[in-house]
Phi, psi and omega in degrees: 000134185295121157320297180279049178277142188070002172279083167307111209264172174274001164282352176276002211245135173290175194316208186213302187345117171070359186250162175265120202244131146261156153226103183297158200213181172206089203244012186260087187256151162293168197239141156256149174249100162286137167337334165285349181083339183299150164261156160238163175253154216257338169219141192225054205289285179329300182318300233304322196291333167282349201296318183303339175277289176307333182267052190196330136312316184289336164299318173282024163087355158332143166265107173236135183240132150284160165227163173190151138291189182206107166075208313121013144348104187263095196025036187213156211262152203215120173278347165295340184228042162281145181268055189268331179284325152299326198256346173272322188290314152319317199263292183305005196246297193219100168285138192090012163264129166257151204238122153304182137300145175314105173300006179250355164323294222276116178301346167301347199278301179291346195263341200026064188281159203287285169309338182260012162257001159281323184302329182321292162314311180314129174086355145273150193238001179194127184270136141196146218253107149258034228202051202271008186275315159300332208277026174236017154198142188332009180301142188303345183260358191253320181239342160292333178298318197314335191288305231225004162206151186296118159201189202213167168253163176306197164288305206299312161318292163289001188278322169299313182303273189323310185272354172280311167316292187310334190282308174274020190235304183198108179246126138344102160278158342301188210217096162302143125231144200233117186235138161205252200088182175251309188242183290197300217277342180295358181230052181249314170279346174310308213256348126313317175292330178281351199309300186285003191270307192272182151255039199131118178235131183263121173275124180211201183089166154312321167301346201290341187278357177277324199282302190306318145321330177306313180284021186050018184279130157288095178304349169065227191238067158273188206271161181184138218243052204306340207240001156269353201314319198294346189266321160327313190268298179349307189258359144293003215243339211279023178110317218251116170353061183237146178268107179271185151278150199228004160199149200263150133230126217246138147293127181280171154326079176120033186250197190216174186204127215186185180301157140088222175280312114119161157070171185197175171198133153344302174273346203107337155096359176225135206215158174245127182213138165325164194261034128275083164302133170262166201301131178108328159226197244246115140290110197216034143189170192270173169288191185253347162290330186266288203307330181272325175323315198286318148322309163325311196281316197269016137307295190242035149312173174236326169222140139250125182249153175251095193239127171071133161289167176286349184192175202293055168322321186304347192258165173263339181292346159250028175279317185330275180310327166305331178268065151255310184293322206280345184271006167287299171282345160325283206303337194308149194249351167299223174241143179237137221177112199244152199272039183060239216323267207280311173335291171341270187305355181270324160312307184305296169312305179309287174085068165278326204296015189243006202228022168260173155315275151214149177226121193318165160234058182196073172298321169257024130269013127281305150346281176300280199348308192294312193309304184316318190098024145147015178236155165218155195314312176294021187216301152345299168287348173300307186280010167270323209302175191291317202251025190272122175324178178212000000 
């Protein structure tokens, strides 16, 4: 099935000329804080993904106001989130948009109160939803416009849609997917759902120590999710190819672990150890034996998605496996598809992103998409809007 069947596109949108466009955006970029105390925005991956859409409004002779959050607002307006530095970044990238205010100041926003998505609206003649970083949740600016104006999803929106969908519909063989992270149970539907999907799946991360326990391996004091195990061997049980590690690289007892060179240890604090760990210590990267496996398979994959690192990457001393992998899908001679948030910025750090396929701008929203098997509440209101194909 075409992931964007019923997905109203912008060819689907009556003229534009002279008419006022909201667009929702996902404009919730990280900030830097200068010695002046002023913010900038410190990556500006996202804005960049939206400007072919907006700047294709403007073409068509459109009035366009974006909206987006910022940060973490408690429904109240915060000068730590105000979007002005975001909106300069803006203005030097694409002149002639205006950028609202943080839409999560408003408690209407996370609540989808009725009223504040009539105040949204008002005085626009058109929706488009560019905000696929959001489009896994129920917010008044993500499902509401759609009831009540001709609206679209952007390029960029769709685009995330076709390709994830094409990957878990008809994928390239074999079909890698490489999950990782810290903890189990926030990626147990995923990797139930890629199960029956894939030929091989690499676990790696801190969940990886709940599979491993599963397996009667003992983890020393790593991270582990006892009330997942019995789901763990199930699906080590069910048939389908995963790969765990098979070497650890483990914190001795009584170190730390923090950014940069980050951390200590009593001994120097770090050991490559088979994956029974004794007690006290800590599994915080895969070995260099599991990286290079783990690498081999996703080397000759034909499609590979990637979601979480492999290990406490921000220290440096755990990094390894995440770059051994990540320069593996880099490397990939198939499509590669890396899931956003932390992968992402670990692509960056490396300065790998330029050297995948795609890379979402939606890490815990490419995540659900996959849990759903290819839907979220925004790509729902969409295909409800007046002017959504039938």
């Amino acid at each position: 099935m075409d992931p964007l069947h019923g997905l109203p596109l912008l060819t689907d949108l009556p003229d534009l000329d002279g008419r006022r466009v909201l667009v929702r955006v996902d404009f919730n970029v990280p900030l830097h804080i200068g010695i002046d105390g002023r913010a900038t925005v410190a990556d500006d991956f996202r804005i960049e993904a939206a400007l072919p859409t907006l700047r294709w409004l403007l073409d068509q002779g459109a009035e366009v106001v974006a909206c987006s959050h910022l940060g973490r607002p408690a429904n109240q307006r915060d000068p730590r989130w105000e979007m002005d530095p975001v909106r300069e970044r803006l203005e030097a990238l694409c002149p002639g948009i205006e950028l609202g205010d943080n839409l999560r100041f408003d408690p209407g926003e996370k609540a989808n109160d009725p009223a504040f998505v009539a105040a949204l609206i008002d005085g626009f003649d058109a929706y488009i939803n560019e905000a696929f970083g959001v489009a896994h949740r129920s917010h008044a600016s993500i499902v509401g416009p759609p009831q009540f104006l001709p609206s679209a999803a952007g390029l960029r929106l769709a685009r995330e849609v076709e390709v994830l969908g094409g990957i878990l519909e008809q994928p390239d063989r074999p079909f890698v997917a490489v999950v990782g992270g810290a903890k189990v149970a926030d990626k147990l539907k995923v990797l139930k759902e890629l199960a029956p999907r894939v030929d091989t799946l690499v676990v790696g991360g801190g969940m990886a120590f709940t599979f491993l326990a599963a397996q009667g391996r003992s983890v020393g004091n790593s991270l582990l999710d006892a009330d997942r195990l019995q789901e763990c061997r199930d699906l080590l049980d069910s048939g389908v190819e995963i790969l765990l590690p098979t070497d650890i690289r483990a914190l001795e007892p009584g170190g730390t672990f923090g950014r940069g060179s980050g951390g200590s240890g009593p001994r120097g604090g770090v050991k490559i150890m088979e994956c029974d760990l004794p007690d006290g210590w800590t599994g915080l990267d895969i070995g260099p034996a599991s990286a290079t496996a783990f690498a081999d398979v996703v080397q000759r994959a034909g499609t590979v998605l990637w979601n979480g690192p492999l290990g406490a990457f921000e220290d440096r001393r755990f990094a390894e496996g995440t770059r051994v992998v990540a320069q593996a899908v880099a490397d990939c001679e198939g499509f590669s598809v890396v899931g956003g948030g932390d992968s992402a910025s670990a692509l960056e750090e490396m300065g790998l992103f330029d050297e995948v396929s795609f890379v979402s701008t939606g890490g815990g929203a490419s995540l659900s998409f996959i849990e759903s098997g290819g839907d979220l509440p925004a790509l729902q209101a969409l295909r409800q809007a007046p002017n959504a194909p039938h």
